[in-house]
C-alpha positions in Angstrom: -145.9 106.1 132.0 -146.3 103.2 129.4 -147.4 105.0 126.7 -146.2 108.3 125.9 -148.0 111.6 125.2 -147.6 111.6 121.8 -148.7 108.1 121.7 -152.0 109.2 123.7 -152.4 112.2 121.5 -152.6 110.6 118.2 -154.9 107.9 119.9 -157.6 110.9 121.4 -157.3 112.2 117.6 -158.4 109.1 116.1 -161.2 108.3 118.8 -162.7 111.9 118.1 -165.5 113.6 120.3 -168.6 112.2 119.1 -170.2 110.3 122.1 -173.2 109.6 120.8 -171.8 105.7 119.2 -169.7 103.1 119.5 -166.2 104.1 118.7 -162.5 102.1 118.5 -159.3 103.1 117.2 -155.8 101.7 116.9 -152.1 102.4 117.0 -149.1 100.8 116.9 -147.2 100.7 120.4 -143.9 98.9 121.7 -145.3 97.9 125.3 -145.4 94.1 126.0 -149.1 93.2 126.6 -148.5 91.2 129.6 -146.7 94.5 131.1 -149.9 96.8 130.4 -152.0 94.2 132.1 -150.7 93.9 135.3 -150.1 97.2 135.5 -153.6 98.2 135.0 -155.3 95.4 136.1 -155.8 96.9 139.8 -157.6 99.8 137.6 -160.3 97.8 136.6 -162.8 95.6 137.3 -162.4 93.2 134.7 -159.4 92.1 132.8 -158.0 89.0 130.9 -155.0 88.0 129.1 -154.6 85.3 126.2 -151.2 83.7 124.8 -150.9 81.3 122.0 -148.3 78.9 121.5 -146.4 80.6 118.3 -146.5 83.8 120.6 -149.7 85.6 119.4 -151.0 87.5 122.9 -153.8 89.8 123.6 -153.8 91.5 126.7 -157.0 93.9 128.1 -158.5 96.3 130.8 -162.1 97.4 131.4 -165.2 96.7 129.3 -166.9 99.4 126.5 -169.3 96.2 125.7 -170.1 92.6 126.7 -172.0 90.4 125.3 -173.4 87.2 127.4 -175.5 84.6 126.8 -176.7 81.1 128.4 -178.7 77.7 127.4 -178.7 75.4 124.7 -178.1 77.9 122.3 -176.0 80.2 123.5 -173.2 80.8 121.2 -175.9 81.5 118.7 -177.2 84.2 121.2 -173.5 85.4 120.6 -173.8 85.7 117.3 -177.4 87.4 117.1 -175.8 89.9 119.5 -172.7 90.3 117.6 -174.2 91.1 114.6 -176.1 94.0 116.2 -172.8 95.6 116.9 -171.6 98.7 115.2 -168.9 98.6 113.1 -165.2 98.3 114.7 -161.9 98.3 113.3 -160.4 95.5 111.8 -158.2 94.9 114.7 -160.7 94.7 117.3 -161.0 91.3 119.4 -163.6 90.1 121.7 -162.4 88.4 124.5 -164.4 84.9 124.2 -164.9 82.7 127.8 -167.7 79.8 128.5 -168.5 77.2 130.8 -168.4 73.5 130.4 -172.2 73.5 131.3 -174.5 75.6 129.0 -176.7 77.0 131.8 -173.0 78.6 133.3 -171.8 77.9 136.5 -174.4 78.2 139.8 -171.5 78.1 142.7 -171.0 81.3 144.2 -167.1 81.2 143.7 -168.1 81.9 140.2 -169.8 85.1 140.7 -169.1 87.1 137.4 -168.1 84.5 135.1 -171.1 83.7 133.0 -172.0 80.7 130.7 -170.8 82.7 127.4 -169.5 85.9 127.9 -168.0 87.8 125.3 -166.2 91.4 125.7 -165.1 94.0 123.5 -162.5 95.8 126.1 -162.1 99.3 126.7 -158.1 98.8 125.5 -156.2 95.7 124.2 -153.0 95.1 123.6 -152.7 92.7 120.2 -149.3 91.0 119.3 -149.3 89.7 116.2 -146.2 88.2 114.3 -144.0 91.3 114.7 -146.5 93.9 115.4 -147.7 95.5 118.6 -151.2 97.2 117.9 -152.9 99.4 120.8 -156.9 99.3 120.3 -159.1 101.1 122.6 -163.1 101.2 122.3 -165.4 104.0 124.0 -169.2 102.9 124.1 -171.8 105.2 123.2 -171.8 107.8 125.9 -168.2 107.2 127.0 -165.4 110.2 127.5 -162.1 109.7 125.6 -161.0 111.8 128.8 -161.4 108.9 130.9 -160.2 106.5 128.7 -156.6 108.4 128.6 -156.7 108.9 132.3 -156.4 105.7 132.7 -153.9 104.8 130.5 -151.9 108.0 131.8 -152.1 105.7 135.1 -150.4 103.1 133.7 -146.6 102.9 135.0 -143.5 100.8 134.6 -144.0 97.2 136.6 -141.8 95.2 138.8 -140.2 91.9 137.7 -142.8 89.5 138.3 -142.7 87.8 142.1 -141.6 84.2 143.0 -144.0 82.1 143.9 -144.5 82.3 147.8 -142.8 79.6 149.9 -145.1 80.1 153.2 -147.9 78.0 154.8 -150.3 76.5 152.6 -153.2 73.8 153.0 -153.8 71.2 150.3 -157.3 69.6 150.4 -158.6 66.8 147.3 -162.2 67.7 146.3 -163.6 65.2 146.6 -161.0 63.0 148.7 -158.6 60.8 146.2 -160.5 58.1 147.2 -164.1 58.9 146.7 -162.9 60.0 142.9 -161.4 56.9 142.4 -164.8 55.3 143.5 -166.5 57.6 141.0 -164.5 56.0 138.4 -165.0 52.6 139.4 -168.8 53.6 138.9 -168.3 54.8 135.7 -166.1 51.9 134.6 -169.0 50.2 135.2 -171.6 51.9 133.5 -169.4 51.7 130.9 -169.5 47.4 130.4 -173.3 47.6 131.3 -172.9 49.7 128.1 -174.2 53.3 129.1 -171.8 54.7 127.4 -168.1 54.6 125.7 -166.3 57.3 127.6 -166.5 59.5 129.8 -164.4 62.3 131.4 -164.2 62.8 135.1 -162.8 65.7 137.3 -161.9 66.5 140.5 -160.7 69.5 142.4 -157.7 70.2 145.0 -158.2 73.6 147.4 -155.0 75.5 147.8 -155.0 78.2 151.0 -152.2 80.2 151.4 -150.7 82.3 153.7 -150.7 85.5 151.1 -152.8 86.4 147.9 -152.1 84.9 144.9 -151.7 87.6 142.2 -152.6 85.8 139.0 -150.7 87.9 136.1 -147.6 87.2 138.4 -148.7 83.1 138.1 -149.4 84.2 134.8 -145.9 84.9 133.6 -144.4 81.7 135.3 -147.0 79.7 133.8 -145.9 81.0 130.5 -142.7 80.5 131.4 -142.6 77.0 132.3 -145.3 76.3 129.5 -144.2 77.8 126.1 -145.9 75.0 124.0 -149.2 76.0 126.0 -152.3 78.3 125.6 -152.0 80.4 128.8 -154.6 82.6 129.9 -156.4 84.6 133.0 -160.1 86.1 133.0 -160.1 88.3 135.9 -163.8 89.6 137.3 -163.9 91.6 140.3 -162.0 89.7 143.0 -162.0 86.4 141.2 -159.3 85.3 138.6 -159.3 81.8 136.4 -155.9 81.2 134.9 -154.3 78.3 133.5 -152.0 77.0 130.9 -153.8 74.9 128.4 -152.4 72.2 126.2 -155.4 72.2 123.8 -156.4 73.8 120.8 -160.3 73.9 120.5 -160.6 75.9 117.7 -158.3 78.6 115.2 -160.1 80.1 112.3 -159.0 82.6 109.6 -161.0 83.5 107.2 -162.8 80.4 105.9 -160.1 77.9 107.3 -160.1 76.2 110.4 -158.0 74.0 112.6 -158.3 72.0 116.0 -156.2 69.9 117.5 -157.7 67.4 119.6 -155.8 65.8 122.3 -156.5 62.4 124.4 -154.5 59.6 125.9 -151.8 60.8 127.9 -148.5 59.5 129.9 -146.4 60.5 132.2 -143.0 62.4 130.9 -139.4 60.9 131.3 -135.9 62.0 130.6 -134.2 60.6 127.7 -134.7 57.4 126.3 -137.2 56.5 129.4 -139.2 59.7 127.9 -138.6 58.3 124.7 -140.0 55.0 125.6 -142.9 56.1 127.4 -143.9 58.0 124.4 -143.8 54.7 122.0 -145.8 52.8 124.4 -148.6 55.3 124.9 -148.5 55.6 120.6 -148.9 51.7 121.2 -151.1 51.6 123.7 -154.8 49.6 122.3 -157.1 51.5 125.0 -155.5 55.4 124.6 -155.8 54.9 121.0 -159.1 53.9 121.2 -160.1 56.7 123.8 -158.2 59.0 121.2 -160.5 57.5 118.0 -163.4 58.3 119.9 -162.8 62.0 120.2 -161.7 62.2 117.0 -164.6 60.3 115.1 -166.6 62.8 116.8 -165.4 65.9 115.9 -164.5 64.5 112.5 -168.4 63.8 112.1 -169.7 67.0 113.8 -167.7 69.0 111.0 -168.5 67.1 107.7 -172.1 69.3 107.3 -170.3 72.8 108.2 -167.0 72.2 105.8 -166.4 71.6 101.9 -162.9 69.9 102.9 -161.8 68.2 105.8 -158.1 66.5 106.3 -157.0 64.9 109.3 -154.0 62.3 110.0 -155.5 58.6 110.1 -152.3 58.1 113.2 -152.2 59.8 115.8 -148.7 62.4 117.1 -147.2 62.9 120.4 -147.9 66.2 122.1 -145.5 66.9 125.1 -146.1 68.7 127.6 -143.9 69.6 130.9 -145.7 66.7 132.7 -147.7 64.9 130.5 -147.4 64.1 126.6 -150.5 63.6 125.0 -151.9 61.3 121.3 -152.7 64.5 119.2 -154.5 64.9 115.9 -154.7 67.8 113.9 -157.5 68.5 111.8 -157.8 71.3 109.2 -161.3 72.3 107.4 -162.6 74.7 105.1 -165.9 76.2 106.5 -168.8 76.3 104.1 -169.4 79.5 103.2 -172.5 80.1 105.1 -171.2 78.6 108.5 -169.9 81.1 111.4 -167.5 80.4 114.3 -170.2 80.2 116.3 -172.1 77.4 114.2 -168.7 75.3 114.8 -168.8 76.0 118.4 -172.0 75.2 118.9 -171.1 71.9 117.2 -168.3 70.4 118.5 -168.6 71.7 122.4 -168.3 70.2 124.8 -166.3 67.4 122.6 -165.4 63.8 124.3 -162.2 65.1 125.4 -164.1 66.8 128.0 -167.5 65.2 128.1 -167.7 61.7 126.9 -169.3 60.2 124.5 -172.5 59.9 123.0 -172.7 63.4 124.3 -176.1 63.0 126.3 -175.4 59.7 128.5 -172.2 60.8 129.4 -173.5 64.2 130.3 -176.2 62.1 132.4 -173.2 60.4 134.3 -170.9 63.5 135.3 -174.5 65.6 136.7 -174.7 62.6 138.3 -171.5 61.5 140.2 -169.5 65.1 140.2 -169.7 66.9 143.3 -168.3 70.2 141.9 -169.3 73.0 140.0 -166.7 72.8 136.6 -167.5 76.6 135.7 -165.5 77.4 132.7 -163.1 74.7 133.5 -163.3 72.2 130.9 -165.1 75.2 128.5 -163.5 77.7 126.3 -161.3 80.5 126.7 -159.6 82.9 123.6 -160.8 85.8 121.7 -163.2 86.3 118.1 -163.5 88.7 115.5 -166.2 90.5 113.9 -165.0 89.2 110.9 -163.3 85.7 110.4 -160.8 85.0 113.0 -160.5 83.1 116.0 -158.6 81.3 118.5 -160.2 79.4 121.7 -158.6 77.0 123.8 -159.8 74.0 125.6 -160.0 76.2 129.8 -157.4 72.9 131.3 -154.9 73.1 133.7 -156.3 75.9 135.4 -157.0 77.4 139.1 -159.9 80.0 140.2 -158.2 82.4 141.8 -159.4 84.4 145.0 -157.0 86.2 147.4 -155.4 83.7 148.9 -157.5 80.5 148.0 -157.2 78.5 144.9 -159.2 75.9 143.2 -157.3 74.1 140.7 -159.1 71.3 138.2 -157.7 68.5 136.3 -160.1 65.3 135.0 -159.5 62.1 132.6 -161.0 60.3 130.1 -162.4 56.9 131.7 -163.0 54.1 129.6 -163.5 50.2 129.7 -159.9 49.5 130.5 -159.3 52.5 132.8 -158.0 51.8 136.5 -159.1 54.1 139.1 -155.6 54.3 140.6 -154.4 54.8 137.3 -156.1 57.8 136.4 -155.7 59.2 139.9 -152.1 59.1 139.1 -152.2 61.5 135.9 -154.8 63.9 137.4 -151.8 64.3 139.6 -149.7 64.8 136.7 -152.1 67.3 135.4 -152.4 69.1 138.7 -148.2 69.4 139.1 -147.6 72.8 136.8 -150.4 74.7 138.4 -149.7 72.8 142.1 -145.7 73.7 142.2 -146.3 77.4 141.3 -149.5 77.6 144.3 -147.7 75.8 146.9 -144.3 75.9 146.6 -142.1 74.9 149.8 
């Protein structure tokens, strides 16, 4: 057993026999919260898993209540619904997910994953800093029996498996060269003056010889990708997991911070890495694709924030594959502004979209011949309260037995060259690719 009898004892005690309400409790645990999710995960029907870079993780199984909503104004359906919400304790999370398009994904591969879906899960595991918190939530209705029977389930888990070296099938969708013919386009629309950015994606199809067990891709990911946001949303027989470099939004309490990344290069060794680095810090069109995400968010967030700081130069974010121009920006929220207000705000920002917002929308309904889902949306977790932490859903694959559909795009602008940019979707496809179909 993961937890012990004592351990489930105290919890039952706490959660009490009234099942006529909404009811949560917590304790502290030692159990690392990747190890209780893929040991349960088989156990439920939906489950997810959340990692930040400075090693904050949230791990859960099952749902006692979800919350979705879809449209223009959806995270403020969120919020309406939230509010409606008996109270919790103070350690409670919602798992947070969303699509890149507000009306949610329409391919049938996405069956289950809606356009904002948030989840307050039967049991999470929450590490923060030091501590190791166990919270479990019964909806109105719900046994504390059942609850316990399936943590009683819950045993020790093998090491993690290797990637599989067998057969595997590696289609571009769409083919490398009708992408680089949608950039062309967009390049284009660009000098007719349509708009000033925007970001294209494409897909590649991995089949495989055996299923794919994503908390297993989880750990490597996180392994290979400490300086990453790595995550998994798992419903019914369909899991999206990626390793994100990305930082959409934190919030505690009334502060805020994203950290907007884009312009990217490849990575070297040494002084070539080095080198490569200065030139993309150099470089007159990523700086300029960089300005235009940041100018953006920078004037979403001046009516929801009585200070705003940013760096006027932009950093280097590394990655294993890619290093990235990266700004950070810190705010103070006004006091009547929500997470949800700034979400509703700055998403989908041009790192994603393009810019202005509308046109550039316009272009990707227009040209894209796939169905993003929550690729290029939001993954993390909220509080009741004042906390957050969402990251930008990159670098990802959706996950089903043995197929997977991995996602990668660039920012296109004036000076962009299609064979360019087909290059670094490459780059952005490697982490996810050499785990999938390793030889």
């Amino acid at each position: 057993m993961l937890f012990s009898e004592s351990q489930l004892a105290q919890l039952a005690r706490l959660l009490g026999p009234d099942e006529t309400r909404l009811r949560s409790a917590a304790i502290d645990v030692g159990i690392a919260p990747l190890d209780m999710v893929r040991a349960g995960s088989q156990l439920s029907a939906h489950s997810s898993y959340f990692r930040t870079p400075d090693g904050d993780e949230m791990a859960s199984l099952g749902v006692a209540l979800r919350l979705r909503a879809a449209g223009a104004d959806r995270f403020g359906g969120l919020e309406e619904q939230l509010a409606a919400v008996p109270e919790v304790v103070s350690d409670s999370r919602f798992t947070l997910g969303f699509s890149f398009n507000p009306q949610g994904p329409n391919a049938p591969e996405w069956d289950g994953f809606g356009a904002a879906d948030m989840v307050l899960p039967a049991v999470s595991l929450i590490r923060s800093g030091m501590s190791i918190r166990l919270v479990a939530a019964i909806p109105p209705g719900g046994s504390v029996e059942g609850l316990l029977e399936m943590l009683t389930g819950l045993g020790a888990v093998d090491p993690p498996a290797l990637p599989d070296p067998g057969a595997h099938v590696v289609e571009s969708i769409p083919a490398s060269v009708d992408w680089q013919a949608e950039v062309a386009e967009a390049i284009g629309a660009i000098g007719d003056g349509s708009f000033d950015k925007v970001v294209l994606a494409r897909s590649v199809l991995v089949r495989s010889a055996r299923a794919t067990d994503p908390y297993d891709l989880v750990h490597h990911l996180g392994a290979a990708n400490p300086s990453c946001y790595v995550y998994a949303a798992v419903a019914g027989n369909t899991a999206f997991v990626g390793a994100s470099p990305e930082l959409l939004l934190s919030q505690t309490g009334r502060e805020i911070q994203l950290n907007p990344l884009a312009g990217s290069a490849r990575r070297g060794k040494g002084a070539d890495d080095l080198a490569v680095g200065q030139e993309l810090l150099s470089s007159v069109k990523d700086r300029a694709e960089h300005a235009i995400v940041v100018d953006d968010l920078v004037s979403r967030l001046a009516g929801l924030t009585a200070t705003l700081d940013y760096s006027a130069e932009p950093s280097l974010r590394r990655m294993a594959t890619v290093q990235h121009l990266s700004t950070e920006i810190a705010a103070t929220l006004r006091d009547e502004v929500s997470t949800f207000d700034v979400l509703r705000s700055i998403h989908p920002t041009p790192a994603v979209g393009g810019n202005p917002r509308s046109e550039a929308w316009a272009f990707i309904d227009k040209v894209e011949g796939i169905d993003r889902g929550w690729y290029a949306g939001g993954v993390g977790w909220v509080t009741p309260g004042e906390g957050a932490r969402v990251a930008l859903a990159l670098r990802c694959a959706l996950i089903s037995g043995s197929t997977s559909r991995l996602f990668a795009g660039n920012g296109i602008v004036a000076e962009s060259d299609p064979a360019a940019e087909l290059i670094e979707t490459r780059l952005k496809f490697q982490p996810m690719l050499s785990l999938l179909a390793v030889t």
